[in-house]
C-alpha positions, -999 to 999 in steps of 0.1 A, spaced: 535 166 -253 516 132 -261 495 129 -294 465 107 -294 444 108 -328 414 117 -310 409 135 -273 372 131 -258 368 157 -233 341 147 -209 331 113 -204 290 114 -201 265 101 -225 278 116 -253 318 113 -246 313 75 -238 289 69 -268 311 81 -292 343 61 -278 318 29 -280 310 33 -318 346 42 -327 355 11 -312 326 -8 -338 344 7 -364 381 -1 -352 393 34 -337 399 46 -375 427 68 -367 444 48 -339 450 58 -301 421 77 -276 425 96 -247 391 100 -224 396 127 -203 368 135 -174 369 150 -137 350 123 -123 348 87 -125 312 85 -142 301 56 -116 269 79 -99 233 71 -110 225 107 -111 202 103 -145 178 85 -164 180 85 -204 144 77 -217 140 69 -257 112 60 -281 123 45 -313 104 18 -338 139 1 -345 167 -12 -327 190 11 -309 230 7 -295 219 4 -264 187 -15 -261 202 -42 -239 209 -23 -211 175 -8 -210 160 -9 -175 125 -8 -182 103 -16 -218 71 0 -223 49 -4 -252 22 15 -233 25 50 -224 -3 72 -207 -11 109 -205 -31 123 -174 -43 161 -177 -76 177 -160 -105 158 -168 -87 133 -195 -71 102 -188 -56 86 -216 -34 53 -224 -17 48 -256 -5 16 -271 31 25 -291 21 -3 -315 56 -3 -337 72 17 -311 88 10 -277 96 31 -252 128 27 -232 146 35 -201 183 37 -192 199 44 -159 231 66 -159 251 40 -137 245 12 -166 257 30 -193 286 45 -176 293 9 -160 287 -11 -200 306 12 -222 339 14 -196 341 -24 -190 337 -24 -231 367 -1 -236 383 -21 -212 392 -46 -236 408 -23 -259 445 -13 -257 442 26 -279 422 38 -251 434 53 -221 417 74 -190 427 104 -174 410 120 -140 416 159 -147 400 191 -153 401 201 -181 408 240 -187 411 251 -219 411 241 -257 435 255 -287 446 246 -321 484 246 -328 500 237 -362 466 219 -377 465 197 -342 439 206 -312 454 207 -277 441 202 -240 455 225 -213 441 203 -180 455 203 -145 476 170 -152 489 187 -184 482 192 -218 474 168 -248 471 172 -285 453 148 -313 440 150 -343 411 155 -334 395 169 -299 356 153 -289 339 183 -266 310 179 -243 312 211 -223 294 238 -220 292 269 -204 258 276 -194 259 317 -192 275 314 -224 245 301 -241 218 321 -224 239 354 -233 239 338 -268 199 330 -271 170 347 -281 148 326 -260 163 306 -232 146 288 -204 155 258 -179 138 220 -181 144 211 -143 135 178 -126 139 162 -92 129 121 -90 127 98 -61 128 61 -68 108 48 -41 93 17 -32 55 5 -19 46 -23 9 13 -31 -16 11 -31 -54 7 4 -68 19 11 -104 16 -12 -136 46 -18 -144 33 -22 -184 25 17 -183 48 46 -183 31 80 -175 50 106 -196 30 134 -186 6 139 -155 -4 176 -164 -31 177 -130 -9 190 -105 -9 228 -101 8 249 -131 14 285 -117 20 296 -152 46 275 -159 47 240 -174 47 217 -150 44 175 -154 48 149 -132 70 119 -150 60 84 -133 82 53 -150 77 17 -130 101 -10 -126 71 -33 -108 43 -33 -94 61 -18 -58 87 6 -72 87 35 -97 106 67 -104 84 97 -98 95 125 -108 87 162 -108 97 182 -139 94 221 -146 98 242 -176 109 276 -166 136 308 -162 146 299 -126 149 270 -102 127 262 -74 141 260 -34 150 224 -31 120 222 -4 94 228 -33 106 200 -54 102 176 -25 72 194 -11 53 188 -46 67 150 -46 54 137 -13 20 155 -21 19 139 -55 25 105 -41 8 108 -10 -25 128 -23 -26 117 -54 -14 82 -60 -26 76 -22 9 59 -9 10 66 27 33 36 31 74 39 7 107 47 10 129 66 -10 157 44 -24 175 65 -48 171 101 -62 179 122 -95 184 158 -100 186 176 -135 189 213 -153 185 209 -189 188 244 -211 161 253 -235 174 275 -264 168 287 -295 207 291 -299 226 273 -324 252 253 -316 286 255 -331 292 221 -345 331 232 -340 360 253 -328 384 259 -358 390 230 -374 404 200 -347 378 206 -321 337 191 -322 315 197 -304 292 169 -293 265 167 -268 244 191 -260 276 211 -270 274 204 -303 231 211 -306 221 173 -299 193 185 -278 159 188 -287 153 225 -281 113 221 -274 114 189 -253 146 182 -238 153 147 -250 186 141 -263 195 104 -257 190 88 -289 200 123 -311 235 117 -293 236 77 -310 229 93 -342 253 120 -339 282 99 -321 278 69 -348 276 99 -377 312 112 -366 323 77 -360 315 66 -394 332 94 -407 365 89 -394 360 53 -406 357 66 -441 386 90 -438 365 124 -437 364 153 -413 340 150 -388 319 175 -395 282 172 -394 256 192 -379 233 176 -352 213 212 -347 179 212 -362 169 219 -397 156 256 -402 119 240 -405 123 223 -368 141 254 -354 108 274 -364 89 253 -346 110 246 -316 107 289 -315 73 292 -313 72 259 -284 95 281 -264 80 311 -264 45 302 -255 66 283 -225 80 314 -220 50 335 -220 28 314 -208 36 275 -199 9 267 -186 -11 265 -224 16 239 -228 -7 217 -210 -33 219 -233 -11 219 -265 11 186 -255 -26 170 -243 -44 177 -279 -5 174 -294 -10 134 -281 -50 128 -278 -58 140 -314 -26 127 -335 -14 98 -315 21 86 -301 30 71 -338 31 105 -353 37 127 -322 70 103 -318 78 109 -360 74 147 -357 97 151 -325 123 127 -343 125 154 -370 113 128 -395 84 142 -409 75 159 -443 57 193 -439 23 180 -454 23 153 -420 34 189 -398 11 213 -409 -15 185 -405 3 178 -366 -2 218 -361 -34 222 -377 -49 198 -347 -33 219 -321 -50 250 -306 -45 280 -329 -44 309 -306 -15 303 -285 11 296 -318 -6 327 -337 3 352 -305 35 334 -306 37 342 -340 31 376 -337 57 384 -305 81 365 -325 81 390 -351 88 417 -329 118 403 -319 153 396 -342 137 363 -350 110 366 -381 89 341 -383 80 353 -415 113 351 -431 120 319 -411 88 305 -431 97 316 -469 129 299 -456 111 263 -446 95 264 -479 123 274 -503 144 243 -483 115 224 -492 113 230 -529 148 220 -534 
């Protein structure tokens, strides 16, 4: 059986970030083995990223926005990100940059395969796959098993999203302006945006994005696009050049950071997920380049990307007034923006805040919907009570 030092086991964002930041810090260990099913060459996602410094990846960016706008009933808002920028990456890019990168590098080598299982033998992790099985040192994890995690949650529902790139015969978007959040097409109880990010003036991805327990027929997903962009935006005239499809699980669930001792869990395997909005791109750089640098430095690599316990509480109470009730998400992501700004909304949901800036984030927000959440939350295993002594105890230490 071959020995590599480390085994990444699934080659997406997080697989291929990590293998490009060991490589900045000389594959500490030696010899990697990337091991995926498919050859990562599909355009089948787009990564979008806020951040007030530079990040890995900034150069491949397909689109920069420093404007970003919020449409909900009767309000109409653009934001200038002043320090910040907001970015977009298409999945092809990435995949495309990082593997002619690794390219140059004689430790790595690929393998097509699926993989089937995972163990530990005499302190080394191993890789049963249908080419054969691998050990290392170490064993990088993406996968998950989404049953697994709903069985394992308290709260659990699905972020879905269906896009079509399409392009105009006339000038129709600004290409200066990305619309995060269109909150005026119907909710139906649920929370419901429509995403709109421009390349020019005569293309844009539109995209139709859902918070809920269950997927939609295909047919509604393109139903409520061609009414969006022919009723709303008024585009009688485009065509359809690419599309994206996406189901991203929202949990309360924490994620093992690792199996035994030789196998990680990264991605949103390993908790890199932001439980209450989805995005993930840029917790993956800091988790990937965290594991990378310890390796460098000779340490296990283990370090928890989950949420604090003060983040986690919050998260809780976003997801169960999305459960409940999405459709007050409308008005709670509108004030959330409108009434604090993109600056702090952008600090908060990077986790970078210190409770005074939160409770004066929350305070702004409408009261009624977290109190009820409050209140059903302490009904159930999770006690929001307990879960607050516990924010403030972490805090005075």
């Amino acid at each position: 059986m071959k020995k590599y030092a480390h085994i990444i086991a699934g080659c997406g964002a997080a697989g291929l970030s990590l293998a490009y930041h060991l490589s900045n810090v000389g594959f500490p260990g030696g010899s990697i083995l990337m091991i995926d099913r498919d050859d990562k060459e599909a355009n089948d996602h787009t990564w979008g990223y806020w951040s007030r410094s530079p990040q890995p990846f900034d150069a491949i960016a397909k689109s920069t926005y420093k404007k970003i706008a919020l449409n909900a009933p009767g309000k109409q808002i653009v934001f200038d990100l002043n320090r910040y920028k907001y970015r977009v990456i298409e999945s092809a890019t990435l995949y495309a940059f990082i593997k002619n990168h690794l390219a140059q590098f004689k430790e790595v080598e690929w393998l097509k395969a699926e993989i089937k299982q995972f163990r530990e033998e005499d302190n080394e992790g191993i890789v049963d796959t249908s080419e054969g099985s691998f050990k290392a040192d170490y064993i990088f994890n993406s996968l998950y098993n989404e049953n697994e995690i709903k069985e394992r949650s308290r709260m659990y529902i699905k972020q879905h999203f269906k896009g079509w790139t399409i392009e105009t015969t006339s000038d129709t978007f600004n290409p200066e302006v990305a619309t995060l959040f269109d909150f005026t097409i119907p909710q139906q109880n649920q929370f419901r945006f429509i995403y709109i990010l421009p390349e020019s003036t005569t293309k844009a991805l539109v995209e139709f994005t859902i918070f809920s327990e269950n997927l939609l027929e295909e047919s509604v997903y393109e139903t409520m696009l061609k009414e969006y962009i022919e009723k709303t935006l008024k585009i009688s005239s485009y065509k359809i050049t690419s599309e994206e499809w996406g189901v991203i699980p929202m949990t309360d669930h924490y994620f093992a950071t690792r199996k035994g001792d030789r196998i990680i869990n990264i991605g949103i395997a390993g908790g890199t997920i932001k439980a209450s909005s989805g995005y993930t791109f840029k917790r993956i750089q800091r988790h990937t380049m965290q594991l990378a640098q310890l390796l460098k430095d000779q340490w296990p690599p283990y370090i928890d990307a989950n949420s604090g316990p003060r983040f986690r509480f919050y998260d809780q109470i976003l997801l169960n007034i999305m459960m409940r009730n999405g459709g007050a998400g409308v008005k709670i992501f509108s004030e959330l923006f409108s009434k604090n700004g993109p600056e702090k909304v952008f600090k908060f949901l990077d986790e970078d805040t210190m409770l005074n800036e939160e409770l004066k984030i929350i305070s702004s927000l409408p009261s009624f919907p977290f109190l009820r959440s409050m209140v059903t939350l302490a009904g159930k295993e999770v006690n929001p009570i307990s879960m607050m002594k516990t924010v403030i105890n972490k805090e005075g230490e």
